[in-house]
C-alpha positions as CSV (number, residue, x, y, z in Angstrom):
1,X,6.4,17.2,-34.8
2,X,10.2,16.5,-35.1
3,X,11.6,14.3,-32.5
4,X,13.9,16.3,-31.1
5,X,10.9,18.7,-30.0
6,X,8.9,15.5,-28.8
7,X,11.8,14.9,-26.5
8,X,12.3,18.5,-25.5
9,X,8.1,17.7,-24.7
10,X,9.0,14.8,-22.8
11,X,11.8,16.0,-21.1
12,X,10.0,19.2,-20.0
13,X,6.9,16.8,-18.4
14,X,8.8,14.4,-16.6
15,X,10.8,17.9,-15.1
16,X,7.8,19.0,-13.6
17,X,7.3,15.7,-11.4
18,X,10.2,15.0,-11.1
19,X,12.8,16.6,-9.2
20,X,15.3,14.2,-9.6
21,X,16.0,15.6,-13.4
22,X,18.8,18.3,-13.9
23,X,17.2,20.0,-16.9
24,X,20.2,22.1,-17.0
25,X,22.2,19.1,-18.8
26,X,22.6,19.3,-22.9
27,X,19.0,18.1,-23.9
28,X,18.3,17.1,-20.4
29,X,20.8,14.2,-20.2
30,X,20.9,13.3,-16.6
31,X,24.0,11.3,-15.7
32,X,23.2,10.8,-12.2
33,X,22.4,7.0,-11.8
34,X,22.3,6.8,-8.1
35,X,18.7,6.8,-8.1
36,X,17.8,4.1,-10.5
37,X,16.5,1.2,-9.3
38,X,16.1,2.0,-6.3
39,X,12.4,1.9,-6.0
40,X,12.1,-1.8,-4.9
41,X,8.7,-2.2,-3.2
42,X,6.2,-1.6,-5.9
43,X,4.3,2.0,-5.5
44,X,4.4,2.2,-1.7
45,X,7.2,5.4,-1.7
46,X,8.3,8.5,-4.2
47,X,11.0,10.1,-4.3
48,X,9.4,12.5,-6.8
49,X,8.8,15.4,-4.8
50,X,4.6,14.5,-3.8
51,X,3.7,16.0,-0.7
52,X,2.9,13.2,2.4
53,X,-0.6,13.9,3.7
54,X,-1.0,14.1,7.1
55,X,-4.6,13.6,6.7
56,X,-4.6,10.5,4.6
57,X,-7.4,9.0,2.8
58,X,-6.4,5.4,3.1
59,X,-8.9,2.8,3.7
60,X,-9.2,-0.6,3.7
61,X,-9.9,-1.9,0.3
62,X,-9.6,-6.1,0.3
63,X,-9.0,-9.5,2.5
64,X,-8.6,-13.0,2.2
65,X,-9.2,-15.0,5.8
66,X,-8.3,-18.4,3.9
67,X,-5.9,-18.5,1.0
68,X,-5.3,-21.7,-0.2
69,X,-4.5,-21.3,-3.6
70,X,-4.8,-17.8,-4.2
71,X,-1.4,-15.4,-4.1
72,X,2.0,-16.4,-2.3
73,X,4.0,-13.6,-0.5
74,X,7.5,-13.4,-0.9
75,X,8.3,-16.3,0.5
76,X,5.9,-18.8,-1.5
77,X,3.7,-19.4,1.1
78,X,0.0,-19.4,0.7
79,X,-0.7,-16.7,4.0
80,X,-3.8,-14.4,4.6
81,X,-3.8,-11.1,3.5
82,X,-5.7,-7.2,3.9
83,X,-5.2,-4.3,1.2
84,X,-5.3,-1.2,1.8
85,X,-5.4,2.0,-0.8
86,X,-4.6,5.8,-0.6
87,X,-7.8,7.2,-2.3
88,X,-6.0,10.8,-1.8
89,X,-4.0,12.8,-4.0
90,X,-1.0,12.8,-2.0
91,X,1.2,10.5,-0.3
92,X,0.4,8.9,2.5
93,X,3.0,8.2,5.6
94,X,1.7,4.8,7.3
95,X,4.3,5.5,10.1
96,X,3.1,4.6,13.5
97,X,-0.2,3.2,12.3
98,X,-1.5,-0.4,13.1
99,X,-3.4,-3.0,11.7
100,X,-5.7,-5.0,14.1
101,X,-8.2,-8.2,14.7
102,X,-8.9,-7.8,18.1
103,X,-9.5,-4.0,19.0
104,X,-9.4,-2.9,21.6
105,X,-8.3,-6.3,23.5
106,X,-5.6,-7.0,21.5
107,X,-2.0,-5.1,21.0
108,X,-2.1,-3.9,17.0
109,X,0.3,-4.9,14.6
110,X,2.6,-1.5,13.9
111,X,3.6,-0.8,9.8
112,X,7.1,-0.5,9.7
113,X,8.6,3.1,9.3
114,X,8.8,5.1,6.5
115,X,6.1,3.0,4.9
116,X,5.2,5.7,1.8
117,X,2.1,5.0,0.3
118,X,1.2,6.8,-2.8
119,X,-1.4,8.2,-4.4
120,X,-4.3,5.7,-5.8
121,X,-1.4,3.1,-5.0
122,X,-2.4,-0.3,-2.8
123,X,-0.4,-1.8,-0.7
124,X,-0.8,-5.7,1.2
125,X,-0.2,-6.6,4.2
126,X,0.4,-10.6,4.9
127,X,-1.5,-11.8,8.0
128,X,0.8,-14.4,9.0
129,X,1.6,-14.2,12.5
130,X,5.2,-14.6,11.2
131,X,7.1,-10.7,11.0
132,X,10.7,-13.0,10.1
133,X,9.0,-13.4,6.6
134,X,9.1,-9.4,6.0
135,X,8.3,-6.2,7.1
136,X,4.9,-6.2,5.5
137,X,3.7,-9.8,7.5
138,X,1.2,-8.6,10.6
139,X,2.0,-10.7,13.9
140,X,-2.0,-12.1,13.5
141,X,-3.9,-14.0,11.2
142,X,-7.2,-13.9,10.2
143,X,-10.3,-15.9,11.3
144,X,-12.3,-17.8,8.6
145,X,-15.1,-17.5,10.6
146,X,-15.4,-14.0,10.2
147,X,-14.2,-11.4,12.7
148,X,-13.2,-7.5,12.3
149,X,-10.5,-6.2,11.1
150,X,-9.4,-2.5,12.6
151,X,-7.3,0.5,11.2
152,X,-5.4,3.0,13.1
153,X,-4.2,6.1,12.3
154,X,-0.4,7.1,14.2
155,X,-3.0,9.3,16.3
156,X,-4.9,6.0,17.8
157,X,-8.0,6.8,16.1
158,X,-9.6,4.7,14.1
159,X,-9.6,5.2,10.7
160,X,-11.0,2.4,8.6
161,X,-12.6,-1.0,10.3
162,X,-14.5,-3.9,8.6
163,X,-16.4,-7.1,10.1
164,X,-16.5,-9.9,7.9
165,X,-18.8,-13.1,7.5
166,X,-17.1,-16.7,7.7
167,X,-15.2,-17.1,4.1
168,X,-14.4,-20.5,2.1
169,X,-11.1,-20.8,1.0
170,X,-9.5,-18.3,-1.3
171,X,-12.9,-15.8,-0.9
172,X,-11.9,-12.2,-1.4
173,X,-14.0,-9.8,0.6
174,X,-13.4,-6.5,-0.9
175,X,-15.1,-3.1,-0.9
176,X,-16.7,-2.2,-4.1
177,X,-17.0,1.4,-6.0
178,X,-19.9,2.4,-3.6
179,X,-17.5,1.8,-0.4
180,X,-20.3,-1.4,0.4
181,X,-18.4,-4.6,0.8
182,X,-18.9,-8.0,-0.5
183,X,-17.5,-11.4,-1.4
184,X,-15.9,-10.9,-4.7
185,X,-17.6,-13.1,-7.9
């Protein structure tokens, strides 16, 4: 195959997801560069055309109650952490849904607007009881001693929810293939 028809090939695939390209150009040359770059916070929107699922499938996936050497946020600082991850095939709009380790006692911690999650993609939320850090940084931390941890969808239901045991530092408990959870080996 010549490469100008592996291009054409190429050029015809990344057409159909994305909506961004003007394959009316010469050879599908798009000289729009507005859009470059622009996707700063690592797979949690698209701006390639995917549909936003109003009945997401995004559970809770991860947590670390005690991090102590494990992964720094943004600001280098050692803080606890949940993941989550969209198991759909669409995007999913976190918009008005909370984040919680005291339901129903406790006021949840709101995701920001616009937070885009999508498809297979994970995103972490810092539980820091410090939101100045960053939008992503719940206003709670996380017990070592084991508590639960509650997710709610923009519709107050509960969507997701997960008690944990007491951890040592920098134990991951994380939900495995089966959806059983576990402290990570």
């Amino acid at each position: 195959m010549t490469r100008l028809a592996l291009y054409a090939l190429t050029l015809i695939a990344v057409s159909a997801c994305d909506d961004s390209v003007d394959d009316t150009d010469d050879l599908g040359t798009d000289t729009d560069t507005s859009d470059v770059g622009t996707d700063t916070d690592l797979g949690t929107d698209t701006d390639a055309g995917t549909e936003v699922d109003p009945l997401a499938d995004v559970v809770l996936t991860a947590l670390l109650a005690k991090n102590a050497t494990g992964d720094v946020d943004e600001n280098g600082d050692f803080d606890d952490w949940i993941e989550l991850t969209n198991r759909g095939d669409n995007s999913a709009d976190l918009t008005g849904w909370s984040l919680t380790d005291g339901y129903p006692d406790e006021v949840p911690w709101v995701f920001p607007d616009d937070t885009i999650l999508a498809p297979t993609a994970t995103i972490r939320v810092w539980c820091d009881d410090d939101a100045v850090d960053g939008p992503l940084h719940a206003d709670f931390k996380l017990s070592g001693d084991g508590e639960t941890v509650t997710l709610i969808n923009a519709d107050d239901e509960i969507v997701d929810e997960v008690t944990f045991p007491a951890l040592l530092d920098d134990q991951v408990y994380e939900r495995d293939d089966a959806d059983e959870w576990a402290i990570a080996e």
